[in-house]
VOBA-959134 format. One line per 10 residues: number of its first residue (from 0); their letters; for each residue x, y, z of C-alpha. Coordinates in Angstrom, 1 decimal, decimal comma. Layout:
residues N
NUM) a) X/Y/Z  ...
//
This chain:
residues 127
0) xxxxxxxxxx) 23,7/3,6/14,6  25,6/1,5/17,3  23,8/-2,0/17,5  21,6/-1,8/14,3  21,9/-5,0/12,6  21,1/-7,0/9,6  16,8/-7,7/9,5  16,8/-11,5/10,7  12,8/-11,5/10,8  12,1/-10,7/7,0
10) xxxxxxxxxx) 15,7/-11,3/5,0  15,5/-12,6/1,5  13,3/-15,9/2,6  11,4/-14,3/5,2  10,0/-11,2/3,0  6,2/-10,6/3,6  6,3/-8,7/0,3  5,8/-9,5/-3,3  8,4/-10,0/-5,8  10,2/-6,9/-6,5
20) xxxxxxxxxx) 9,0/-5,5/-3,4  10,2/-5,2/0,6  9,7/-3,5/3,6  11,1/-0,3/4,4  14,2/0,8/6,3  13,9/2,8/9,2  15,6/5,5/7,5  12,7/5,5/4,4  10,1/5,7/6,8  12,0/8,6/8,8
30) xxxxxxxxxx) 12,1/10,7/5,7  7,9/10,2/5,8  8,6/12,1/9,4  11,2/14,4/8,0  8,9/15,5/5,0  5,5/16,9/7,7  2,3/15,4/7,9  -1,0/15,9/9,5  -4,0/13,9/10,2  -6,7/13,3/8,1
40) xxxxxxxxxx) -9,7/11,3/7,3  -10,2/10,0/3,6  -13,7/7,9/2,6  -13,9/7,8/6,6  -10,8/6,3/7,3  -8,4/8,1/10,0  -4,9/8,3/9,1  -1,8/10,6/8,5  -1,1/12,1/5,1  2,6/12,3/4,9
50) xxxxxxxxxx) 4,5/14,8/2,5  3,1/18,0/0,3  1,7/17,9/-3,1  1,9/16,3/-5,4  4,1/13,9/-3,1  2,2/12,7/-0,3  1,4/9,2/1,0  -1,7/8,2/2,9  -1,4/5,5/5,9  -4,3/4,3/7,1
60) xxxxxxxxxx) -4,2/4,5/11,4  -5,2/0,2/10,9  -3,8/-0,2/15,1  -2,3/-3,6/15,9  -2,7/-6,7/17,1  -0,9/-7,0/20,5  0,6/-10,8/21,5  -0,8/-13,2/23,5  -4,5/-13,1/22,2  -4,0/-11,1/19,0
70) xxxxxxxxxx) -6,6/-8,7/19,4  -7,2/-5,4/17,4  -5,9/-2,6/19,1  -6,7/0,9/18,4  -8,0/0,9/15,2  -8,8/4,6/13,6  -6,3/6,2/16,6  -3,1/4,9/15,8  -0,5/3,8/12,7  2,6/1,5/13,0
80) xxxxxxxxxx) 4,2/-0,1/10,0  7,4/-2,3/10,6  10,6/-0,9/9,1  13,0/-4,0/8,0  15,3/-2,9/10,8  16,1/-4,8/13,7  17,5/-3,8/16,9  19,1/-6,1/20,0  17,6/-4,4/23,3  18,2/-5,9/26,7
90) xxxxxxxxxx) 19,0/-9,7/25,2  15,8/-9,6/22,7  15,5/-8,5/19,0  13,2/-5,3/18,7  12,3/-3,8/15,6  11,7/-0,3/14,1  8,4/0,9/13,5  6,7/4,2/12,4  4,1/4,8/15,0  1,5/7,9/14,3
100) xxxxxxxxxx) -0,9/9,5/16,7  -3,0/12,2/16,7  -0,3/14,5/17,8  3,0/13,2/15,8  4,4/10,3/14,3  7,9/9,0/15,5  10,4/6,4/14,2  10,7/3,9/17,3  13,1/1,4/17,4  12,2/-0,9/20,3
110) xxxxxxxxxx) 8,6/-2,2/19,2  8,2/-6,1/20,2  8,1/-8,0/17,2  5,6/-10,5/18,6  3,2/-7,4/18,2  0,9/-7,6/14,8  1,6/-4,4/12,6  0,8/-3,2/9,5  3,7/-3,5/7,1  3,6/-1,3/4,0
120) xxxxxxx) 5,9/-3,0/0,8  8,0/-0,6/-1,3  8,7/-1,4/-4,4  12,9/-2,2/-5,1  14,8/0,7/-6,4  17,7/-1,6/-7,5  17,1/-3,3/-10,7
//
C-alpha cells in the first residue's frame, strides 16, 4: 500500500503489550473482516463475534475516548482496536483501526491517534 510506513507510535520501545506480545497489523485485523461476523451480546456485553466455530474471537464494543477531555464515547455501540500500522495523511500520522458497528466492521486507516482505543495484544508468531 503506497504511503504505509514503519509503526512510529508502538515500535519495539513504545509496545503497550506484554513480552512476547504486540499489536496487530492492519492486515491481521482485516482477515477478522475477511473471515464474517455478526453482533452479539455475551454476559451482557455488546460486541461482534468474528469467525465460525470453533474459530471465532469476541471484541467487546468498549467505544473510545475522544481527545481533548478523554471522555467515554459510545460504549456498548461501537468497537475500535489500533492495528500497529501507521499512515501519513495530509502532514499528520494516522493510524489503522478496526471499527465495528451494528451494521459492519471496516479496517480504517485514518483514525487520529490522539483518540483513546482499545488495543488488543497478539501473541508473537516468531520465536
Amino acid at each position: 500500500m503506497t504511503g504505509w510506513q514503519a509503526p512510529s507510535l508502538w515500535g519495539k520501545d513504545g509496545n503497550p503489550c506484554p513480552d512476547d506480545w504486540r499489536i496487530p497489523t492492519s492486515y491481521e485485523l482485516q482477515s477478522l473482516v475477511n473471515a464474517g461476523s455478526g453482533i452479539v451480546s455475551i454476559n451482557g456485553v455488546n460486541g461482534r463475534l468474528f469467525g465460525t466455530p470453533p474459530n471465532t474471537i469476541f471484541l467487546p464494543m468498549a467505544g473510545y475516548r475522544k481527545s481533548p477531555d478523554g471522555a467515554f464515547n459510545d460504549v456498548g455501540k461501537y468497537g475500535y482496536y489500533w492495528s500497529s500500522a501507521t499512515y501519513n495523511y495530509s502532514g499528520s500520522i494516522a493510524a489503522g483501526a478496526l471499527n465495528s458497528d451494528n451494521g459492519r466492521a471496516y479496517i480504517n486507516e485514518y483514525t487520529n491517534r490522539g483518540w483513546g482505543l482499545t488495543i488488543r495484544c497478539v501473541k508473537n508468531n516468531n520465536q
